[in-house]
N, C-alpha and C positions, 0 to 999 in steps of 0.2 A: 687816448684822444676821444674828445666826446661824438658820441652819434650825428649828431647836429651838421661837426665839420666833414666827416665821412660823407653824409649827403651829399654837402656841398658841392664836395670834389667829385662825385659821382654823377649828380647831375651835369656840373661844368664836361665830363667826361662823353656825358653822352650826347652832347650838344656839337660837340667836336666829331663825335661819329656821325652822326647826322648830318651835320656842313657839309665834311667833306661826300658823303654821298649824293647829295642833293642838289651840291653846289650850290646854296642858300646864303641869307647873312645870318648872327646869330640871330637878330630880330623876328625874321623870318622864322627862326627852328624855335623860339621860344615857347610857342603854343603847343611844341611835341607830348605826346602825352606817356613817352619813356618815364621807367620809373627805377628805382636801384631799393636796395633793402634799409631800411632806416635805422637796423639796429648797429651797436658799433663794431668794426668791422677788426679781426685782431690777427693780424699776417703771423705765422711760424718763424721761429727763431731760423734765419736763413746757416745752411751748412756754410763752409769754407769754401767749397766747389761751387764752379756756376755748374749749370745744367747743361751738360753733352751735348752733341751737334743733335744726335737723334732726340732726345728730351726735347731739348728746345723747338726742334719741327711737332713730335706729338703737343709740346705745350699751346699750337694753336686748335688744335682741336678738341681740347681737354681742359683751357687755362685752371681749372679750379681743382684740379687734381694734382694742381703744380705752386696752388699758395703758398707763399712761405720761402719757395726756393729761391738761390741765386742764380743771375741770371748778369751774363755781360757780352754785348753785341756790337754791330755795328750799324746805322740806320742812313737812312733819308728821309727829313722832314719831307710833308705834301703840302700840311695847310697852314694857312697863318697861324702862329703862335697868339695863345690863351695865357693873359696874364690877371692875375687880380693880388691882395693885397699879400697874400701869406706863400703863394706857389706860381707855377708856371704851367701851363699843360699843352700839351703840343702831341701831336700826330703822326705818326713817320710808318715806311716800308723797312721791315728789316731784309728784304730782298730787295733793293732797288733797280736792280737790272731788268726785273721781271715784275717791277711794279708788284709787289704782293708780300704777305705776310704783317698787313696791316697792324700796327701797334699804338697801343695808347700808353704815351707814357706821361709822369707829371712828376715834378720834385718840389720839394718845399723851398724855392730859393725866387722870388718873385722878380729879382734884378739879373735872372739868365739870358746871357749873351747870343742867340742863337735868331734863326729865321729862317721861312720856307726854303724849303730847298738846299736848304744847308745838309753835308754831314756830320754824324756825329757818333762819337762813342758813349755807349749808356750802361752803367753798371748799378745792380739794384737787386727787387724782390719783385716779385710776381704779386700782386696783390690781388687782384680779382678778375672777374668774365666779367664784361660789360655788354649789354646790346642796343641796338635802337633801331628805327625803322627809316629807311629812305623814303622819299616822296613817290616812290609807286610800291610802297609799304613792304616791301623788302628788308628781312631782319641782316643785319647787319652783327658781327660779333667780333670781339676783339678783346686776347690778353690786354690788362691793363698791368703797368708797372710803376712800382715807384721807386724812383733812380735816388740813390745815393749819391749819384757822379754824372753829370753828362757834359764831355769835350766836344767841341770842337773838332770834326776829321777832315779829310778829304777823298777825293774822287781814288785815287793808289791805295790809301791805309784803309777805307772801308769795303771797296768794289773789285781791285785789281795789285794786290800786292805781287811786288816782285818774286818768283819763285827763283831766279838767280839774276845778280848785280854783276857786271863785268864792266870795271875803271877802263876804259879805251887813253883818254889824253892823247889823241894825236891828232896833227894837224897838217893842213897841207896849202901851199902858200904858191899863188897862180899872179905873179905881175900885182901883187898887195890886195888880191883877192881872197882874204884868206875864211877856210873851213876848218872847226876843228870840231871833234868826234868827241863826248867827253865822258859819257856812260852808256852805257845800252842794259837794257832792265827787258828781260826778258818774262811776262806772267800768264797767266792759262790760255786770261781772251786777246792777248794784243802784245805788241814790243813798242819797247820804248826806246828811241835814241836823241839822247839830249846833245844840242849842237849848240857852238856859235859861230858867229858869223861874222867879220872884222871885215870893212871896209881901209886899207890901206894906201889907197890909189889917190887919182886926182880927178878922179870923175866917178859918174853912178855907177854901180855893179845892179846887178839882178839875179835875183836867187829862185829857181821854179820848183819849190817844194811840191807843187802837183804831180811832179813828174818822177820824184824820187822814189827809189825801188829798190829792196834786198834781193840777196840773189842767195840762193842756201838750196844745195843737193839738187842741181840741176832745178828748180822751182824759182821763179819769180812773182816776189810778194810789192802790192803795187802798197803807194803811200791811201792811208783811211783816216783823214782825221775824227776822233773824238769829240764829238759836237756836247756829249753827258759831261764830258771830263773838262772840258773848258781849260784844255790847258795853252799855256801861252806857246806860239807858232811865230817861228823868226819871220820877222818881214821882209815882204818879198823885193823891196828896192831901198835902197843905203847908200845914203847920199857920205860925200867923202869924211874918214874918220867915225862913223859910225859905228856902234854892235850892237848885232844885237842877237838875242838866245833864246830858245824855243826848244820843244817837243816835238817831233818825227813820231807818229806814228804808224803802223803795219801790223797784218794779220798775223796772230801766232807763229810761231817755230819750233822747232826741233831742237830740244836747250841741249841734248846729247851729242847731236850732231857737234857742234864745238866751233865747228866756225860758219862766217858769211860774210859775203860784200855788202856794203851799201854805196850807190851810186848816188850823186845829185850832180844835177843842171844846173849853169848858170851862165850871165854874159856881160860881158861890159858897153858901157855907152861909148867909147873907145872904142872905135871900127878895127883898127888896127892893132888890138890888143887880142888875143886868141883863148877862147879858155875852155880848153877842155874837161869833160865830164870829172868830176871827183868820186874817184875810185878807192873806200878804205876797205880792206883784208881784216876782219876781227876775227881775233881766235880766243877760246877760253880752257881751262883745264877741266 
């Protein structure tokens, strides 16, 4: 590929490092007086292996000691997505938990589906060290990669994979109030228990997921929603014939431990309808 378009990509590259430090437009960062090597740039036949979890931590202190290799992660974009005619070039944390491990990556695909904030899986080669200066002239450095592949992920497959899946399906049915339990995903930072919620009655129920709580080895874990994860939360009143399904989720567990309760609240708009707390017993092997 000629020198020319290497620049190219290399400037567009450092403009994005500098946005996002600066919090600038590109207009603004135009007059940066960053610069990148203008001769052409020629990435190592990458191996079949990506780069180990410890490679890939050294590769940000190092990136040019790591040209050429394979590398496949998973990210969070930060800043608006960089498109022009031939590529795409976009910005992401490959730790987004902890906001950190800042990555520049870009792929030759100009019609990539993607946007801030989004996650994504990125498989590729290491191509080069980038740097550029924030606006109180702070060098700023960052692998740069070019993705062979970048999906589409989410908040579970990039951040919070399940370390064990246990299928619940049970349910429990209060005067056509009904709860049903239908997986609980147990992963390092958090538990997940996927519910629905069936309105059967002839009048409104109410559901106080505020109040919902595991009960595991004599410890009570209160309910914490995921405000990162955005995930969908049953609603809290359901009008007659309604469902609807949601995310519970609570602070880590004890996946050895093997079992726990989870309790939820709820009431009906019916005075004379009584509905006690739902009580389910999960156990796993």
């Amino acid at each position: 590929m000629r020198a020319t378009r290497w620049k190219k990509i290399g400037l567009t590259l450092l403009l994005v490092i500098s946005l996002s430090a600066c919090g600038g437009t590109m207009e603004e960062s135009a007059g940066s007086e960053n610069k990148t090597d203008e001769t052409e740039h020629k990435t190592a036949v990458p191996s079949d292996e990506p780069l180990s979890d410890v490679e890939f931590m050294q590769m940000y202190s190092d990136p040019k000691a790591f040209v050429g290799r394979y590398v496949e992660f998973y990210a969070q974009i930060f800043t608006p997505v960089e498109k022009d005619q031939q590529a795409t070039y976009l910005q992401a944390y490959a730790d987004p938990v902890n906001y950190d491990l800042n990555t520049v990556i870009f792929i030759e695909d100009p019609t990539l589906d993607v946007k801030q904030d989004d996650y994504i899986f990125v498989s590729g080669v290491v191509y080069d060290e980038f740097k550029g200066a924030n606006a109180f002239g702070a060098e700023i450095t960052a692998p740069a990669i070019k993705a062979e592949n970048i999906k589409k992920s989410n908040y579970i497959e990039a951040v919070s994979p399940p370390i064990q899946t246990v299928e619940v399906n049970e349910k429990i049915d209060q005067s056509g109030f009904v709860v049903q339990v239908n997986k609980l995903e147990i992963a390092e930072n958090e538990t997940r228990l996927y519910v629905t919620i069936t309105n059967e009655s002839n009048t409104n129920i109410n559901v106080y997921t505020y109040s919902a709580k595991l009960i595991q080895n004599g410890k009570q874990l209160e309910y914490e929603p995921n405000f990162d994860a955005d995930y969908p939360e049953p609603q809290s009143e359901l009008l007659p014939g309604v469902i609807s399904e949601g995310i519970l989720v609570f602070p880590p567990i004890d996946p050895d431990h093997k079992q726990l309760s989870f309790v939820l609240d709820g009431s009906s708009d019916d005075w004379e309808t009584n509905i006690d707390p739902f009580q389910f017993d999960i156990a796993w092997d």
